[in-house]
C-alpha positions as CSV (number, residue, x, y, z in Angstrom):
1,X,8.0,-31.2,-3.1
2,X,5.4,-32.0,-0.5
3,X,7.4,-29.5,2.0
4,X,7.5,-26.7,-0.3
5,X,3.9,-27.2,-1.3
6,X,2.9,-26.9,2.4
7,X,4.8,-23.7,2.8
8,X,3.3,-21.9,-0.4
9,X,-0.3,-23.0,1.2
10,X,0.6,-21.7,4.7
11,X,2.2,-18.5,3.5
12,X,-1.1,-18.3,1.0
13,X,-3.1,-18.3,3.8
14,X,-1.5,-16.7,6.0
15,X,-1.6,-13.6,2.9
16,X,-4.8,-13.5,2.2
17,X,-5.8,-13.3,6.4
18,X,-3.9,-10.2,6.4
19,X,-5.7,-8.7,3.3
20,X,-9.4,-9.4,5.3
21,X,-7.4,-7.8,8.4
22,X,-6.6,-5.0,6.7
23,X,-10.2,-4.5,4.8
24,X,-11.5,-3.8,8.3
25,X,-8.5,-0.6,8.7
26,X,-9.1,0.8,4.8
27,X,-12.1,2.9,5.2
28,X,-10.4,6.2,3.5
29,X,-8.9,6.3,0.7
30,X,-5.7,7.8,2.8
31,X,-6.0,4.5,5.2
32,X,-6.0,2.2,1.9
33,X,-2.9,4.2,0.1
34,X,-0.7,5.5,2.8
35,X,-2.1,3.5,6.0
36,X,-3.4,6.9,7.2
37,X,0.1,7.8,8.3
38,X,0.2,5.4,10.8
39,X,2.8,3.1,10.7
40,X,5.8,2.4,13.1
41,X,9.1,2.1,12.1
42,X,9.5,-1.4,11.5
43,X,6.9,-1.8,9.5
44,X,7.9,1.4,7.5
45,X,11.4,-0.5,7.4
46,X,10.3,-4.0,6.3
47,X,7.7,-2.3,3.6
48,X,10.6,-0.2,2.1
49,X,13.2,-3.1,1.9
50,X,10.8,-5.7,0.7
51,X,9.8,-3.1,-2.5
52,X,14.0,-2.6,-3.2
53,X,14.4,-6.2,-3.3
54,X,12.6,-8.7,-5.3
55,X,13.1,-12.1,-7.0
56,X,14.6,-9.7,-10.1
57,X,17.6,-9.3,-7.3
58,X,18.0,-12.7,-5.9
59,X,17.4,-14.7,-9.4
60,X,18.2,-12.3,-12.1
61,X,20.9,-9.6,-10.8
62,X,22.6,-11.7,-8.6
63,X,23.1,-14.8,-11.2
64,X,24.0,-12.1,-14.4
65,X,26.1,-9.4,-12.2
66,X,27.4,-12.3,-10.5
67,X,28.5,-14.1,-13.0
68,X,29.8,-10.7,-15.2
69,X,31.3,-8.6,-12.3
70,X,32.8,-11.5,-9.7
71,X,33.6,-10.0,-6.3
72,X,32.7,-6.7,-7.9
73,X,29.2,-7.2,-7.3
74,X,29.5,-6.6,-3.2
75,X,30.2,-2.5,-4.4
76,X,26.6,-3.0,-5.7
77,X,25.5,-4.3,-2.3
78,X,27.0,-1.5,-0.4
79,X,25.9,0.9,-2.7
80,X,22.2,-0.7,-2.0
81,X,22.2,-0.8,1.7
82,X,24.4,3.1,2.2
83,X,23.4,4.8,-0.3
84,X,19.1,3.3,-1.2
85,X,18.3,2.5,2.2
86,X,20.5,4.7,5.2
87,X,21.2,7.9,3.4
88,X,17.6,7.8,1.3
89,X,15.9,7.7,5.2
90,X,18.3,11.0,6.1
91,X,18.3,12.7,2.9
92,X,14.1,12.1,1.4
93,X,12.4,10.7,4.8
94,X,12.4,14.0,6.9
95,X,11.4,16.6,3.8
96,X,9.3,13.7,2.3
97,X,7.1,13.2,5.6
98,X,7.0,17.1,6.6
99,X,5.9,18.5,3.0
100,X,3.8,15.8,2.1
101,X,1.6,16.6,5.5
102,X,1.9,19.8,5.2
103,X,0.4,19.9,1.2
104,X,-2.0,17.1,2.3
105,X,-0.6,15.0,-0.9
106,X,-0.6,11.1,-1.1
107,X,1.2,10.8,-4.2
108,X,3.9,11.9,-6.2
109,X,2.3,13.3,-9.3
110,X,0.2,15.3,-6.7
111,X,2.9,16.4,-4.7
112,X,4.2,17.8,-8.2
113,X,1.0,19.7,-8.8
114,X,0.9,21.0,-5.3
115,X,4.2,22.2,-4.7
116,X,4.5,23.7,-8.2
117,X,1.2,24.6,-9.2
118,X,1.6,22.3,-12.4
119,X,-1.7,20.3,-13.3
120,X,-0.2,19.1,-16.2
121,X,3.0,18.2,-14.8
122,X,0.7,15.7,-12.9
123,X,-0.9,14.0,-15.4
124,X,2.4,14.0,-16.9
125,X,3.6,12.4,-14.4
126,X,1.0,10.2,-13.7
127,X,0.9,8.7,-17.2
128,X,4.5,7.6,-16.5
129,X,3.7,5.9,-13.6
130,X,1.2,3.9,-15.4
131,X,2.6,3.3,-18.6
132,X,6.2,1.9,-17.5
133,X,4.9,-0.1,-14.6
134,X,2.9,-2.1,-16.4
135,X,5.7,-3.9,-18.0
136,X,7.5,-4.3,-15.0
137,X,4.4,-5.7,-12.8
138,X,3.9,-8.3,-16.1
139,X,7.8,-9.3,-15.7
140,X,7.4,-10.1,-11.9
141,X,4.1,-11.8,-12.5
142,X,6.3,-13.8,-15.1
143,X,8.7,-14.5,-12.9
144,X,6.6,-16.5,-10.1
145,X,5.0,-17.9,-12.4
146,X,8.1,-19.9,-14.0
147,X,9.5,-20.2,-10.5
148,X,6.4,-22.2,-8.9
149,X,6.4,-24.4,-13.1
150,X,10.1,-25.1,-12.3
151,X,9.3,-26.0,-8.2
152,X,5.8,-27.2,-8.2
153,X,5.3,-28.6,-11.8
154,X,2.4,-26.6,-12.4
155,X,1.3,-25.2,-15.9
156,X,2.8,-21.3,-16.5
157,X,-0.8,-20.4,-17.0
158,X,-2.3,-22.0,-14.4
159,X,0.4,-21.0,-12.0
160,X,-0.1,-17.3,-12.9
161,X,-3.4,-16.8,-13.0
162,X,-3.5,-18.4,-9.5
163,X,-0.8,-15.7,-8.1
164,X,-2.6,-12.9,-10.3
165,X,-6.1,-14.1,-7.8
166,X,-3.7,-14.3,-4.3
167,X,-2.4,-10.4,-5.0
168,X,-5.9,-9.3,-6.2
169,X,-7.7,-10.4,-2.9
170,X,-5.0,-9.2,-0.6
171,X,-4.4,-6.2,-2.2
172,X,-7.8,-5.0,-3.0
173,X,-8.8,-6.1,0.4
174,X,-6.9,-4.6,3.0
175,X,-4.9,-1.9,0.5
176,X,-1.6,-0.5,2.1
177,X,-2.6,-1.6,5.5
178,X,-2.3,-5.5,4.4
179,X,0.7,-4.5,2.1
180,X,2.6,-3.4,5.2
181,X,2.0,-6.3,7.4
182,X,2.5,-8.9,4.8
183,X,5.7,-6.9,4.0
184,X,6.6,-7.1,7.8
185,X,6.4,-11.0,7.4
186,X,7.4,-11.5,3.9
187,X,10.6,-9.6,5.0
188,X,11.4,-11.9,8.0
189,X,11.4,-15.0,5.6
190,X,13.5,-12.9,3.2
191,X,16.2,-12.3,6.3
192,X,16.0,-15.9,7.4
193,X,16.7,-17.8,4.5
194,X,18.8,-15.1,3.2
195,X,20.9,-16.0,6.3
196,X,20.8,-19.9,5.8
197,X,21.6,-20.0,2.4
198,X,24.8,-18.0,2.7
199,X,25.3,-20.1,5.4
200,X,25.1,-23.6,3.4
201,X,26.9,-22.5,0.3
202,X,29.7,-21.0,1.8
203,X,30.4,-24.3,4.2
204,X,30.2,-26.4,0.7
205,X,32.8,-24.6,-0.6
206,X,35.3,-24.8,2.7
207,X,34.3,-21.2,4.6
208,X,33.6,-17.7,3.6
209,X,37.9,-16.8,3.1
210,X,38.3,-19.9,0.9
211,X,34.9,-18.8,-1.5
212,X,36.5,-15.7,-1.4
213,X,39.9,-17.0,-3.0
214,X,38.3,-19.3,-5.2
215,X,36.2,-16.4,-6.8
216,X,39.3,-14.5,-7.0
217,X,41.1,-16.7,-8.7
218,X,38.1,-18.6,-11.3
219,X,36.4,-15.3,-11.7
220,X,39.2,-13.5,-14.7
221,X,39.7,-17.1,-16.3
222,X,35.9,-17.9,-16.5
223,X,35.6,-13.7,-18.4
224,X,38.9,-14.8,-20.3
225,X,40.7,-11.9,-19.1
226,X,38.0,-9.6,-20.8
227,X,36.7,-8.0,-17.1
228,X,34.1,-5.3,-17.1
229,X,35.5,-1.4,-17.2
230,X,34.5,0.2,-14.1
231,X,32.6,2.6,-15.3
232,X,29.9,-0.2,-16.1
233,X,30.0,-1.6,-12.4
234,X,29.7,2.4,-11.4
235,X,26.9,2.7,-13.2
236,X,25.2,-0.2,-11.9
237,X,25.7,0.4,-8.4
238,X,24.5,4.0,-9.2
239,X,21.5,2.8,-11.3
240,X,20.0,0.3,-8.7
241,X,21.2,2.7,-5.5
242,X,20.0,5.9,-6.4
243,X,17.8,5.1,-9.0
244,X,15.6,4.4,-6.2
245,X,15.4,7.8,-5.2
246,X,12.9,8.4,-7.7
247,X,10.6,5.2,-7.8
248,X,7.4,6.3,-6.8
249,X,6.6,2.9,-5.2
250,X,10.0,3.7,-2.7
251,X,8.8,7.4,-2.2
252,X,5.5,6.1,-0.7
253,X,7.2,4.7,2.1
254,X,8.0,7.9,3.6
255,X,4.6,9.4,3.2
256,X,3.0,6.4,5.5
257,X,5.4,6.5,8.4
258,X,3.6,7.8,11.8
259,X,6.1,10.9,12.5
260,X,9.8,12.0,11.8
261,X,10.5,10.8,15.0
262,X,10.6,6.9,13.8
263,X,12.8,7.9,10.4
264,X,16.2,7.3,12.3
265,X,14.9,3.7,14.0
266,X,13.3,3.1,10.6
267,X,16.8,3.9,8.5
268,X,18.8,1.6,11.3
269,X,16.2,-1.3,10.7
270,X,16.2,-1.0,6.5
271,X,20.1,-0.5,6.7
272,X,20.1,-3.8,8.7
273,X,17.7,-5.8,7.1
274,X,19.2,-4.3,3.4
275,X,23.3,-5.2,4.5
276,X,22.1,-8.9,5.3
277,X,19.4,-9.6,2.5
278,X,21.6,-8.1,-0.7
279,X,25.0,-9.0,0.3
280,X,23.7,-12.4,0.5
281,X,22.3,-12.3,-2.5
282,X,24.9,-11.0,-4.3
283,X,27.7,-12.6,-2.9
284,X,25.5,-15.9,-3.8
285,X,25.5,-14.7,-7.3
286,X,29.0,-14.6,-7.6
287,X,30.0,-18.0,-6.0
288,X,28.6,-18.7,-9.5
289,X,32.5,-18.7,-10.1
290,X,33.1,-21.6,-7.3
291,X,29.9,-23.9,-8.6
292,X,30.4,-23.3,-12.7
293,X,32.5,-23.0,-15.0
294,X,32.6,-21.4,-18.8
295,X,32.1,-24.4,-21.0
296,X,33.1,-24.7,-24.9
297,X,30.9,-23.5,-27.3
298,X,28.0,-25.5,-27.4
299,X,26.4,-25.8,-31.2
300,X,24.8,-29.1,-31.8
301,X,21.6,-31.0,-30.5
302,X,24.3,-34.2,-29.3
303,X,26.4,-32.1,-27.5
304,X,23.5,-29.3,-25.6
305,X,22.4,-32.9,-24.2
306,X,25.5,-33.9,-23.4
307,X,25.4,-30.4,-21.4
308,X,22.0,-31.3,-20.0
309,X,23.1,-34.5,-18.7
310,X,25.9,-32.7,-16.8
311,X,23.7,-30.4,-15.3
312,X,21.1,-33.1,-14.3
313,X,23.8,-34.9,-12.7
314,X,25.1,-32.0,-10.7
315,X,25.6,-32.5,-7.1
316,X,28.2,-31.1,-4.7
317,X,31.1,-33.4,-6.5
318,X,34.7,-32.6,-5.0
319,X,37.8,-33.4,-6.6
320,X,40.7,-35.2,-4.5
321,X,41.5,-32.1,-3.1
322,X,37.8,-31.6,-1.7
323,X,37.4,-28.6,-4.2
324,X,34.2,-28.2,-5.9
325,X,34.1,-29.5,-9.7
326,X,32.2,-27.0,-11.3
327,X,29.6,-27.8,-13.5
328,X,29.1,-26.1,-17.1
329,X,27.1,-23.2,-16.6
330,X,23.8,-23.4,-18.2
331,X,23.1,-22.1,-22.1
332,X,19.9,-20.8,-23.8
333,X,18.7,-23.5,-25.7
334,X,16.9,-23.4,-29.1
335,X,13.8,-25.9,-29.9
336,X,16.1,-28.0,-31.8
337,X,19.2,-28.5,-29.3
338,X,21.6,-26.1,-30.7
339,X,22.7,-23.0,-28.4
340,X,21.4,-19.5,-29.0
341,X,24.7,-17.2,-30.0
342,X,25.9,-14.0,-30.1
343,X,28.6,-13.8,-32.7
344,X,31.0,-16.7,-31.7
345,X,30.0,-17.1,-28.6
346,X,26.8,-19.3,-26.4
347,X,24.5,-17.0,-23.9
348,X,24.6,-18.2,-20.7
349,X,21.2,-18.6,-19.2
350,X,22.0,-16.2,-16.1
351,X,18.1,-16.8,-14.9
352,X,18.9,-19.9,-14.6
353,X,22.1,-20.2,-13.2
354,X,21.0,-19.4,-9.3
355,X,17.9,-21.5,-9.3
356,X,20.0,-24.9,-10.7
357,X,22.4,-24.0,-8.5
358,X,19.9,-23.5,-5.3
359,X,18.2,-26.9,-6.6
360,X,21.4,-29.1,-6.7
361,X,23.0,-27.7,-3.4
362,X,20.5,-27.0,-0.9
363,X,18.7,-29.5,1.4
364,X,15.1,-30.0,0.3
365,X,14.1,-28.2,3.7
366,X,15.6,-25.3,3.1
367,X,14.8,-25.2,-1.3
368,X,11.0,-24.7,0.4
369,X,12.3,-21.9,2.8
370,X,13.8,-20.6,-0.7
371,X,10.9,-20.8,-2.8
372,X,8.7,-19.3,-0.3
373,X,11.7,-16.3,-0.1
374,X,11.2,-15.4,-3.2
375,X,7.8,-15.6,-3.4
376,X,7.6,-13.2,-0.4
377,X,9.9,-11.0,-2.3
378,X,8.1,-10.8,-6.0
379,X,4.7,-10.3,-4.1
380,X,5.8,-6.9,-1.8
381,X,7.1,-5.5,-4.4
382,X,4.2,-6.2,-7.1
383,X,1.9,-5.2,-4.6
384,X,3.5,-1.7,-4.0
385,X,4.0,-1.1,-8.3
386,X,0.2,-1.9,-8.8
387,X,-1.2,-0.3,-5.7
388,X,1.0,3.3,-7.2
389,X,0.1,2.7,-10.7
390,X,-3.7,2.4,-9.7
391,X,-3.5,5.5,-7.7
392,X,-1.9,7.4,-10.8
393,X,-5.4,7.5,-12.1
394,X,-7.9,7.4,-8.9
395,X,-6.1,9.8,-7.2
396,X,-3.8,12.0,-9.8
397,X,-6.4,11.9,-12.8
398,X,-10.1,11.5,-11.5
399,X,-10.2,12.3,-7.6
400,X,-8.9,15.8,-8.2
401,X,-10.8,16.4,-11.7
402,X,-14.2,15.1,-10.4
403,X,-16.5,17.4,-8.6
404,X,-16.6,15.0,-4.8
405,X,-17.0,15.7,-1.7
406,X,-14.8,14.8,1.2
407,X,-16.7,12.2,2.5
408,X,-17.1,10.2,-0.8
409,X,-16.2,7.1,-1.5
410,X,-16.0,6.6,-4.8
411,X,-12.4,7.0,-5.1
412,X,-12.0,4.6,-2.7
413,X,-14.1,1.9,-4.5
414,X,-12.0,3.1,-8.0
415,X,-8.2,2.3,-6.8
416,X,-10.1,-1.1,-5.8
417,X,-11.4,-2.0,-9.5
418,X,-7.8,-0.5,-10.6
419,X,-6.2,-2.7,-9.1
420,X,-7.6,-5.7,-10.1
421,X,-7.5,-4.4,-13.5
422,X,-3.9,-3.4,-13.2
423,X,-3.5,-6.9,-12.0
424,X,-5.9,-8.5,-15.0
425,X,-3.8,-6.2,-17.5
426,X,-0.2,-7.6,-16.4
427,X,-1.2,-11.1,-16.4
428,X,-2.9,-10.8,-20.1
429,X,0.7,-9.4,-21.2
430,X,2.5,-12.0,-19.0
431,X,0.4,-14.8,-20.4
432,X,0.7,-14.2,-24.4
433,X,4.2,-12.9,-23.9
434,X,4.2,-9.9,-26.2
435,X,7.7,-8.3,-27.3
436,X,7.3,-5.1,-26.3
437,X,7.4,-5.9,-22.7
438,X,10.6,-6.9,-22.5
439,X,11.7,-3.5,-24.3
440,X,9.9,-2.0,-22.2
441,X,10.8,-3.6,-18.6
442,X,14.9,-2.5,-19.8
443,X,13.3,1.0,-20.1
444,X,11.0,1.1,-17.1
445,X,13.7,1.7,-14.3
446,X,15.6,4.0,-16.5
447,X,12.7,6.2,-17.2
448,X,10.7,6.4,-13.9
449,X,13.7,7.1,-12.2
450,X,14.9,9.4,-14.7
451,X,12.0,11.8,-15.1
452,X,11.1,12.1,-11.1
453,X,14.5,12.2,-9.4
454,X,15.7,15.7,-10.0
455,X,12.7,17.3,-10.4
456,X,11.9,15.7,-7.0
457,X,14.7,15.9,-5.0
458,X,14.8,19.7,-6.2
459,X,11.4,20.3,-5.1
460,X,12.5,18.9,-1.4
461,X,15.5,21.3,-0.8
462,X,15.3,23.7,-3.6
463,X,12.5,27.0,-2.6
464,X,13.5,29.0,-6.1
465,X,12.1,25.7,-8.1
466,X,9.7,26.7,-10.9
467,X,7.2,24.5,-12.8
468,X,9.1,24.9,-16.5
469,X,12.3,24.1,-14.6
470,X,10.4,20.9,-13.4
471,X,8.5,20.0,-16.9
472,X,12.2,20.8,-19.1
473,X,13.9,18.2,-16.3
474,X,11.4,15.5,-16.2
475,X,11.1,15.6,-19.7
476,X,14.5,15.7,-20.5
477,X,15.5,12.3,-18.0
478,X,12.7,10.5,-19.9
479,X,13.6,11.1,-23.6
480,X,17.5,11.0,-23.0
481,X,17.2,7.2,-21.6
482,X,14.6,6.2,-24.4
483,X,17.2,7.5,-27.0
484,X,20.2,6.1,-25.3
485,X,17.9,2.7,-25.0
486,X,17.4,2.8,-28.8
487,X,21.2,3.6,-29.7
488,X,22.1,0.4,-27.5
489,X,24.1,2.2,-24.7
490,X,24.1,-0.1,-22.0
491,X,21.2,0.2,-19.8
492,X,22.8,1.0,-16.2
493,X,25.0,3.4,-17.6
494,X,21.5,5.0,-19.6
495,X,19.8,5.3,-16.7
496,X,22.5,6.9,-14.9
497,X,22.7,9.5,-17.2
498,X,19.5,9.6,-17.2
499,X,19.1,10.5,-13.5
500,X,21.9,13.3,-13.3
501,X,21.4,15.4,-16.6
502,X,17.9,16.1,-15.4
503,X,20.3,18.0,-12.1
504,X,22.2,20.3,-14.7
505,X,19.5,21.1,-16.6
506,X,16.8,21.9,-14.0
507,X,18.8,25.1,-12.7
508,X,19.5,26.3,-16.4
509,X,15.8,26.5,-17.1
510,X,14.6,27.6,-13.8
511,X,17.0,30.5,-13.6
512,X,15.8,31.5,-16.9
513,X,11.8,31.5,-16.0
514,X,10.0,33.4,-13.5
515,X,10.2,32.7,-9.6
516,X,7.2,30.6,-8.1
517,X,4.8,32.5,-6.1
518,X,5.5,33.4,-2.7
519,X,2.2,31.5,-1.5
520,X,3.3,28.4,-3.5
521,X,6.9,28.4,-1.5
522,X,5.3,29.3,2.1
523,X,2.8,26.5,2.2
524,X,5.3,24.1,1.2
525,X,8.2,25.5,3.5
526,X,7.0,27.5,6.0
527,X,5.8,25.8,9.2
């Protein structure tokens, strides 16, 4: 306890440092969003796989994909690293630097506006941003703040509002400058402990062939035969690889880099740094199968304590074979004891399943390293969602409809207070918990990604791209995965179809409507 309270301090510390450091390099408003276009590729590298992987990966993904998909879950991994990180560098990183130069845009509602002549497809666009980020900065805030109640002991409230005060100074300080560096750092403590908790578990259980085996073989009897179809772990690996392509938060990182000359080291280092952080993570989550096991239905307050007593008394206990004896896997609980069910059958607490598991077999050394990890993960990517969602309106809705000069500084002292109120916002609907936010976090991905993908990756490679072709495609990603969300089709395969309809319909509609101007396609083409 007392090691992982001095790590959180030091790391603290060492955070908010790095936010007075980079208050001394934000005097622009392009120096506090995009770090003026200078950074080097490792930076560039850590910021972008910092913001793909957060404690919603590590905790949540790899204990409920784990669990459902067994082995399975490494195509999500190398979906990740090949197709989000390496081919995301080749395919958006080039076109993404060069046109966003060229238009002088920082953001992507902007780059919209310029590149099609749309002002309303910006504020479109920018409303999006804002609206369905919110939910999913509040869920991350909510996240950390459970993580340091369950680790630390400290009150949910207190423990939130004193993360909520850590991002605010760092972030409103030193802006994308501070983001970066801390990224850089967050992202080595992210590979390290990535690296020694694989490391650990895989040693408990007899070496990295026999977890292997012993996945294989619990994995179908824990699911009772009843495996995912594969067009469900398809769609996942396509929904968290791809789906990236149109995050605005991911986008950004391509703006900031210092020239297309550091996109192939940066797309090496991401690649690198993604392959050992998510398979890591993932292959963690399903060792679930090794440490667990699918208990009977649990339905009374005598026998969920029963279960409770198990779990307190798990440890690394081996059988006289020396194989594991899994534990039961942990249920949601209701205030009076009994189990939370659907139908017939007990929900497994998935959030819970890699922290208890982390708790019971790690060495208290490394559960600090761990803590800190996922703390480091949470915070870049929070910080990169609030620093885009403020920009939606300093930049996309008041910098270009307010009558400045170049030289003020009034945007510059906006994204500031947005931020902070971004941050204030989040941690009002993280504290008093209301409904809708968990609706809308389900929908968030699905609906960012699904209105800016096509119409963006179109805009890159695509010079007969029209504004009504843009509007029809962005609208049409949006609605379909709000309608599929409501019917209850699974969300990965929702937002999936959410991203490629958007691909068909775009060409219908711009075939059908006038070409752009000439002048609109030269300035963004044309050298």
């Amino acid at each position: 306890m007392l090691l992982i309270w001095l790590l959180t301090i030091l790391f603290i510390f060492i955070t908010i440092c790095v936010g007075v450091w980079g208050m001394k390099r934000s005097r622009t408003l392009g120096d506090f969003f995009i770090g003026g276009r200078t950074l080097g590729p490792w930076v560039s590298a850590f910021a972008y796989g910092t913001s793909y992987y957060s404690a919603v990966m590590f905790i949540g993904f790899a204990g409920q994909l784990g669990w459902g998909f067994g082995l399975n879950v490494l195509w999500i991994s190398f979906g990740n690293t090949f197709l989000g990180c390496l081919l995301a560098w080749f395919v958006l990183g080039y076109r993404t630097r060069r046109m966003t130069q060229r238009l002088g845009v920082m953001t992507m509602p902007e780059f919209f506006d310029r590149r099609l002549n749309a002002p309303m497809l910006k504020i479109f666009a920018a409303v999006i941003i804002f609206l369905f980020l919110l939910p999913y900065s509040a869920a991350a805030f909510t996240g950390l703040a459970y993580l340091f109640k369950v680790t630390l002991g400290i009150d949910f409230a207190y423990a939130l509002i004193g993360m909520c005060v850590v991002t605010a100074i760092y972030l409103i300080l030193g802006g994308y400058m501070a983001i970066s560096l801390n990224d850089f750092i967050q992202g080595t403590v992210m590979l390290v402990g990535s690296i020694l908790m694989f490391l650990i578990l895989t040693h408990k259980v007899g070496g990295f062939s026999e977890a292997i085996s012993t996945i294989q073989t619990n994995y179908p009897a824990h699911l009772g035969g009843k495996l995912p179809p594969w067009y469900v772990i398809a769609g996942a690996t396509f929904m968290t690889s791809f789906g990236v392509w149109g995050l605005p938060q991911m986008v950004q990182k391509f703006y900031a880099i210092k020239d297309e000359k550091q996109i192939l080291r940066a797309a090496i280092v991401t690649t690198a740094f993604s392959f050992v952080v998510v398979f890591a993570g993932y292959f963690n989550g399903s060792m679930m199968h090794i440490f667990y096991t699918n208990p009977t239905v649990v339905t009374t307050s005598e026998e969920a304590a029963a279960y409770e007593k198990a779990l307190q008394k798990a440890g690394t206990v081996k059988d006289e074979n020396g194989k594991i004896v899994p534990t039961p896997a942990p249920y949601v609980t209701n205030e009076d004891g009994s189990q939370k069910k659907k139908g017939d059958k007990p929900i497994i607490a998935y959030d819970e399943l890699v922290p208890r598991l982390l708790q019971t077999q790690l060495p208290p050394a490394l559960m600090a390293v761990i803590v800190v990890l996922v703390l480091s993960a949470t915070m870049s990517t929070l910080s990169s969602l609030i620093l885009v969602a403020s920009s939606a309106i300093a930049i996309d809705l008041y910098k270009e409809h307010a009558d400045l000069d170049e030289s003020s500084q009034k945007p510059l002292y906006l994204i500031r207070f947005l931020n902070g109120l971004f941050i204030l916002i989040s941690a009002m609907l993280a504290l008093f918990k209301f409904s809708f936010i968990v609706a809308m976090m389900s929908l968030s991905w699905g609906c960012v990604a699904g209105a800016f993908m096509a119409p963006y990756l179109y805009s890159l490679y695509w010079k007969r791209l029209n504004k009504y072709g843009a509007v029809v495609g962005m609208v049409t990603g949006l609605t379909l995965n709000i309608i599929l969300f409501m019917c209850g089709v699974n969300s990965t395969l929702a937002a999936s179809l959410s991203i490629l309809v958007p691909f068909i319909v775009i060409p219908v509609v711009t075939i059908c409507t006038p070409k752009p101007a000439e002048e609109l396609v030269s300035a963004a083409f044309e050298k």
